[in-house]
Backbone as CSV, one residue per row, in Angstrom:
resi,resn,N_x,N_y,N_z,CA_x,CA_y,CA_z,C_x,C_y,C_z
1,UNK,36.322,45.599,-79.365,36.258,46.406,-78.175,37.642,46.964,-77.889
2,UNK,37.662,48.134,-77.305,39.136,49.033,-77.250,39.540,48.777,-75.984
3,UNK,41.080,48.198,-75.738,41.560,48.139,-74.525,41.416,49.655,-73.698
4,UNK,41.018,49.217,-72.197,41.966,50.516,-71.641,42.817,50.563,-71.074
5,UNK,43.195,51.832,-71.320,45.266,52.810,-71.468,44.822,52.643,-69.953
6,UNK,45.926,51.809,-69.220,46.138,52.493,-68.350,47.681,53.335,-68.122
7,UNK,47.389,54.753,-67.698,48.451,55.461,-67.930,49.132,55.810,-66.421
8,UNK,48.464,55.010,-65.659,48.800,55.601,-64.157,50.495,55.598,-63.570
9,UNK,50.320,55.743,-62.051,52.037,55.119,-61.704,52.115,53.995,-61.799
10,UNK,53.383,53.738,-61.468,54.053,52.380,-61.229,52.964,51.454,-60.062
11,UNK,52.229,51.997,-59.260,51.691,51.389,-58.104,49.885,51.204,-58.438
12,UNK,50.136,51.981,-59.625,48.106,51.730,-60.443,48.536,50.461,-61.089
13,UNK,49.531,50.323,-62.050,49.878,49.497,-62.305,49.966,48.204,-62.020
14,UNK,50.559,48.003,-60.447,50.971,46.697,-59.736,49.650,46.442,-59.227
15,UNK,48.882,47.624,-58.999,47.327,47.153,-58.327,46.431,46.524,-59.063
16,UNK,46.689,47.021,-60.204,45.794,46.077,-61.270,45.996,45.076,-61.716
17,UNK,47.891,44.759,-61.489,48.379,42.752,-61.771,47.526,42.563,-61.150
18,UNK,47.787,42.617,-59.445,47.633,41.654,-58.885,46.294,41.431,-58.938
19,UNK,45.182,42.633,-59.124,43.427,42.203,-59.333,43.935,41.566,-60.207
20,UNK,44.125,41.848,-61.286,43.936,40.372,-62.507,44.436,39.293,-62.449
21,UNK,45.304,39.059,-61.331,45.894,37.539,-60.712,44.580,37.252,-59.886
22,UNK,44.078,38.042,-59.133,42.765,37.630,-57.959,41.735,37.202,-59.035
23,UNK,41.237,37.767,-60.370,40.179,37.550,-61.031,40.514,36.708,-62.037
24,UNK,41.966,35.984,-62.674,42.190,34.776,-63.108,42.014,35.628,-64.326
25,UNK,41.927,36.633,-65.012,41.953,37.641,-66.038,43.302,37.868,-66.963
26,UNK,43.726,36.844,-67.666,44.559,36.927,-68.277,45.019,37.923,-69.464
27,UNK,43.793,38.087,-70.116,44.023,39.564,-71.025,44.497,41.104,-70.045
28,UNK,43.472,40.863,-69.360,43.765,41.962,-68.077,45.573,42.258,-67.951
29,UNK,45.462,41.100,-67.378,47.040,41.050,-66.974,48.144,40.795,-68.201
30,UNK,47.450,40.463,-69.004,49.037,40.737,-70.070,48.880,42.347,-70.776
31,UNK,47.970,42.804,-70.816,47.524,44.496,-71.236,48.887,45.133,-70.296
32,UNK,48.988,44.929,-68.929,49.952,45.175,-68.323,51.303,45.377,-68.825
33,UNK,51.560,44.558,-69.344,53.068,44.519,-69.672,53.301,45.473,-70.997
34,UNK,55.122,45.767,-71.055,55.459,46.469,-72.186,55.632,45.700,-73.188
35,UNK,55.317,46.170,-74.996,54.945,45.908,-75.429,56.161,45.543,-76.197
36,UNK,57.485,45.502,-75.176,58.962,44.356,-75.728,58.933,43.403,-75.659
37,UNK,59.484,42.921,-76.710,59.431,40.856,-76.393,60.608,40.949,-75.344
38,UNK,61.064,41.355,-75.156,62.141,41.119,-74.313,61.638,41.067,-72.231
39,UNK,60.694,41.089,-72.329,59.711,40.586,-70.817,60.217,39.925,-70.701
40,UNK,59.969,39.696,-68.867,60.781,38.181,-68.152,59.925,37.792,-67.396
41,UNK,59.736,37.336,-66.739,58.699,36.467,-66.066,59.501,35.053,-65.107
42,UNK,59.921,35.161,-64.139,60.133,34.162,-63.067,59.349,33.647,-62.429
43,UNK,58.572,32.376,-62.343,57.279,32.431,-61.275,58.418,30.837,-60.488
44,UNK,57.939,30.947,-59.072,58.616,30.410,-58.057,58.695,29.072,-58.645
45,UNK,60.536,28.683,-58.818,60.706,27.402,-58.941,60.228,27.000,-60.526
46,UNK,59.949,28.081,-61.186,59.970,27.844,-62.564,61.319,28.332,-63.510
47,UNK,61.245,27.821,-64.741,62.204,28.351,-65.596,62.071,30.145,-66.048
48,UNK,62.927,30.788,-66.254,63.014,32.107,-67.339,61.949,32.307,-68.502
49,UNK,61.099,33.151,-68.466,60.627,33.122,-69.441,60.632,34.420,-70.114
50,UNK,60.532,34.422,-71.525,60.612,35.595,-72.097,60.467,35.817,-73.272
51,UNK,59.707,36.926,-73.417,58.286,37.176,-74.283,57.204,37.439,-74.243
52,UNK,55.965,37.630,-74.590,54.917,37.871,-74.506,54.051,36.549,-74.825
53,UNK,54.609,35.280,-75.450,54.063,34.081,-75.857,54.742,33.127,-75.003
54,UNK,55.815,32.955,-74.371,55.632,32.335,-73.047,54.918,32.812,-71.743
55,UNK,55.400,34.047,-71.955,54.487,34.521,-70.399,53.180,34.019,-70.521
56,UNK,52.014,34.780,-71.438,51.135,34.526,-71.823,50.312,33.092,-71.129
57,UNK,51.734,31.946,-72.190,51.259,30.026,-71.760,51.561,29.837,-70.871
58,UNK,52.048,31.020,-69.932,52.345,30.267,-68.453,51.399,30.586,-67.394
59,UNK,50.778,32.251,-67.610,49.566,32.569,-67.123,48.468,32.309,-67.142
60,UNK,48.258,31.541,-68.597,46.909,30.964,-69.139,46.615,29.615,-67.998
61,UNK,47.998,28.643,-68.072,48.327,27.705,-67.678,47.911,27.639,-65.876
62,UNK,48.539,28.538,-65.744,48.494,29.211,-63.723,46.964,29.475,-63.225
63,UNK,46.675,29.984,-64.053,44.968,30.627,-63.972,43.781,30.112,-64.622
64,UNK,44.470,28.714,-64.899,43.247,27.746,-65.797,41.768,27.805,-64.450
65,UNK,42.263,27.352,-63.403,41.340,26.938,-62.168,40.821,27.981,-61.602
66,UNK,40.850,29.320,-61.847,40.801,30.431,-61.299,42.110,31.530,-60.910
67,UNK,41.354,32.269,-59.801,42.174,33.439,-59.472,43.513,32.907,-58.289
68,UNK,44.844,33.683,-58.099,45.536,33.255,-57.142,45.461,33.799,-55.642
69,UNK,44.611,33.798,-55.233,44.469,35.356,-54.133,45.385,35.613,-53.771
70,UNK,46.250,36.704,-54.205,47.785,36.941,-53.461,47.312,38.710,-53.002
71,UNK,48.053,38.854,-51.976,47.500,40.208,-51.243,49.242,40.456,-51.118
72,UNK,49.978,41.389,-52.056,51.159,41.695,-51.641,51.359,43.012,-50.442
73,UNK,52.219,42.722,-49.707,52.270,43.621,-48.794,54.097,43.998,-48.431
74,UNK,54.425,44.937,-47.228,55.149,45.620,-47.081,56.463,45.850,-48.453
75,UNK,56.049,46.606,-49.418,56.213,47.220,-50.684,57.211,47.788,-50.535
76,UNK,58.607,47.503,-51.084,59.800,48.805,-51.156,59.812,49.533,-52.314
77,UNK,60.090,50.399,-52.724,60.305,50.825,-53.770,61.178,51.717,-54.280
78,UNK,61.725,51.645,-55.519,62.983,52.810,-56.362,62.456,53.283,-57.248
79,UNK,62.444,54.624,-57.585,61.699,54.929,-58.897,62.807,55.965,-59.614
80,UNK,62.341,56.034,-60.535,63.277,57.322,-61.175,62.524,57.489,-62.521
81,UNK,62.738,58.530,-62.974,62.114,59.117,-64.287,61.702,57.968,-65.313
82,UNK,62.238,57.295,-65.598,61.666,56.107,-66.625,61.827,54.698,-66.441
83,UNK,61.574,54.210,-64.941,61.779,53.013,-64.417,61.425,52.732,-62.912
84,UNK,61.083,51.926,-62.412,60.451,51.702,-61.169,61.062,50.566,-60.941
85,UNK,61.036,49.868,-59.351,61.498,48.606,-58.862,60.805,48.610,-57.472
86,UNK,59.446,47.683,-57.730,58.920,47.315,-56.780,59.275,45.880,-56.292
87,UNK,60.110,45.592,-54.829,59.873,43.924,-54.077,58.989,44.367,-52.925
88,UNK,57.794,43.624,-53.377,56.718,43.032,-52.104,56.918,41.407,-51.666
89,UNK,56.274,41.492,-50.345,55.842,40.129,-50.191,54.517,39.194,-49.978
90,UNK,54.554,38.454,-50.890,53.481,37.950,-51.457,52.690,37.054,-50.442
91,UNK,52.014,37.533,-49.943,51.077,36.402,-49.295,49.532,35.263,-50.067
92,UNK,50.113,34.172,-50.292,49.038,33.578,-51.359,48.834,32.197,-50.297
93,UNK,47.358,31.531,-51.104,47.320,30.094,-50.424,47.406,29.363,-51.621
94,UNK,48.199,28.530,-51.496,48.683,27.504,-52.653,47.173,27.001,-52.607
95,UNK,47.092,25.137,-53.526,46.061,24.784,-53.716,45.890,23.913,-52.522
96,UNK,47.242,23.143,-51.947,46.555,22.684,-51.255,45.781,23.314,-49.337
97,UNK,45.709,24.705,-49.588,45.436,25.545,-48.739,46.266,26.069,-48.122
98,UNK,47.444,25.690,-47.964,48.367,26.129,-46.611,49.195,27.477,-47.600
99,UNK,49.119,28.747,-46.382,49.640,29.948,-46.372,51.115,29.852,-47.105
100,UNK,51.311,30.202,-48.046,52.103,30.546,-48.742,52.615,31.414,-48.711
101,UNK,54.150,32.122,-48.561,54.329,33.498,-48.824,55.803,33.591,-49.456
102,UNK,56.052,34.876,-50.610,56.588,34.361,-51.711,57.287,36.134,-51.570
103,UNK,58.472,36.085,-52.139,59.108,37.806,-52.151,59.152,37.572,-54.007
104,UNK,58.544,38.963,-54.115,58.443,39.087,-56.029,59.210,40.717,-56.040
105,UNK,59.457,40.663,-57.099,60.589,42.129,-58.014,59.637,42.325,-58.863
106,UNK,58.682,43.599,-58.910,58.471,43.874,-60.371,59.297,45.134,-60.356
107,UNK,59.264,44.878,-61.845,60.288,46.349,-62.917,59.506,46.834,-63.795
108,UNK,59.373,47.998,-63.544,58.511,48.916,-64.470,59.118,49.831,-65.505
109,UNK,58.948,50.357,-66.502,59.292,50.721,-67.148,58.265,51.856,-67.881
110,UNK,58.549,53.333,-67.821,57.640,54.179,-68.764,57.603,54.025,-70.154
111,UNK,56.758,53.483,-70.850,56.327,53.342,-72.623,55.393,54.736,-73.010
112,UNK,55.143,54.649,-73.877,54.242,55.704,-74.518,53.210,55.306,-74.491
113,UNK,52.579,54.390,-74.015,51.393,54.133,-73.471,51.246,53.835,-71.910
114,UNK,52.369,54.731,-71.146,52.183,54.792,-69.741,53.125,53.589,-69.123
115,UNK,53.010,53.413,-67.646,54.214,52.489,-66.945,53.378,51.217,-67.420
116,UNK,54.668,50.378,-67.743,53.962,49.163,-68.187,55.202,48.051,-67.135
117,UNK,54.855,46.923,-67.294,55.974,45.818,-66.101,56.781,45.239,-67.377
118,UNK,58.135,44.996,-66.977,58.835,44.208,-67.701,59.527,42.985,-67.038
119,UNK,59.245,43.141,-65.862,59.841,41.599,-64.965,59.239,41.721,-63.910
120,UNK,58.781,40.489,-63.725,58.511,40.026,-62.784,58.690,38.323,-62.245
121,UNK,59.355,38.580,-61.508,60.257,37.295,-60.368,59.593,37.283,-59.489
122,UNK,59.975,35.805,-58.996,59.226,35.492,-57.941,59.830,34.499,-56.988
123,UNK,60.511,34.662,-55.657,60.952,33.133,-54.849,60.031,33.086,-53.971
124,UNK,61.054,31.669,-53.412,60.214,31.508,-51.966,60.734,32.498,-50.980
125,UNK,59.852,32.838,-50.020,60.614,33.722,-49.145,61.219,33.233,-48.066
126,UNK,62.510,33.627,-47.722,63.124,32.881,-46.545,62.446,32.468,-45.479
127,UNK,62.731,31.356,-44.947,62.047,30.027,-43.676,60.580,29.634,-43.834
128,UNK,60.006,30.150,-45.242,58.799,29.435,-45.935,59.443,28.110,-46.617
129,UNK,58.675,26.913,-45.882,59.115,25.835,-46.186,58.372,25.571,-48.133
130,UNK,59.302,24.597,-48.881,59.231,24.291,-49.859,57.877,23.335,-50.225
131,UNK,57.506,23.328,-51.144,56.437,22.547,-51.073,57.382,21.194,-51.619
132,UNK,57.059,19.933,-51.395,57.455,18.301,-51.346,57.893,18.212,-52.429
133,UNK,57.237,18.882,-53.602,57.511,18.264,-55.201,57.734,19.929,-55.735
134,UNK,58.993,20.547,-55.045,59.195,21.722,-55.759,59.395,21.944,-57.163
135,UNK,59.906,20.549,-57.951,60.290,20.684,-59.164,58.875,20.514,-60.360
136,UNK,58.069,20.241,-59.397,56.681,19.968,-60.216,55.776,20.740,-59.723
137,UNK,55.677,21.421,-58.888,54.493,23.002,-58.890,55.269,24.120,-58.777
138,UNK,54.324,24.538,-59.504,55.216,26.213,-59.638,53.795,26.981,-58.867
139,UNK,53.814,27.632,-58.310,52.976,28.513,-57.693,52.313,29.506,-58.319
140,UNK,53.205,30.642,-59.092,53.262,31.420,-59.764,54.347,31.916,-60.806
């Protein structure tokens, strides 16, 4: 079966992570990215990752149980001819229910198969308290 191109902006793009974070759709969401090993991937309170085969085991890993419902909101953005820089803030509910909210960087980048993400970071957002065992859940 043939992937589809998505060739849209930078913001078709980020709309379709985050559905494929809501639908636990991991092919979905790595189709996303550019097709450099050189990707980064920060998810809160985790290590650097980079590649397409860590990201990958870390998303597989994140989205074993399902989707993350994260609804990002008030969106800044920089764009310029062959690069984008979106920070939103992430509103998610961890597992053990309580409101979560998280500030993420994606970086976009134009490929020849349209804007694709090449980083994406993720903290806690200031006076969102830490979860107890920060060094042992990663959120995202």
């Amino acid at each position: 079966m043939k992937k589809k191109q998505l060739n849209g902006s930078p913001a078709e793009v980020e709309a379709a992570f985050y559905d494929a974070l809501n639908r636990a759709d991991v092919e979905a969401l790595m189709a996303l990215w550019a097709d450099d090993e050189e990707v980064v991937c920060v998810h809160p309170g985790g290590a650097r990752l980079i590649g397409h085969a860590a990201i990958r085991a870390s998303w597989t890993m994140l989205l074993e149980h399902g989707g993350l419902h994260i609804l990002p909101s008030q969106l800044h953005e920089t764009h310029n001819l062959m690069s984008a820089v979106h920070t939103v803030v992430e509103g998610s509910t961890a597992s053990q229910g309580e409101p979560q909210h998280l500030v993420a960087t994606n970086v976009y980048m134009k490929t020849p198969k349209g804007w694709r993400i090449v980083l994406h970071h993720v903290s806690m957002a200031p006076g969102t308290a830490a979860p107890a065992d920060a060094r042992s859940q990663v959120l995202h």
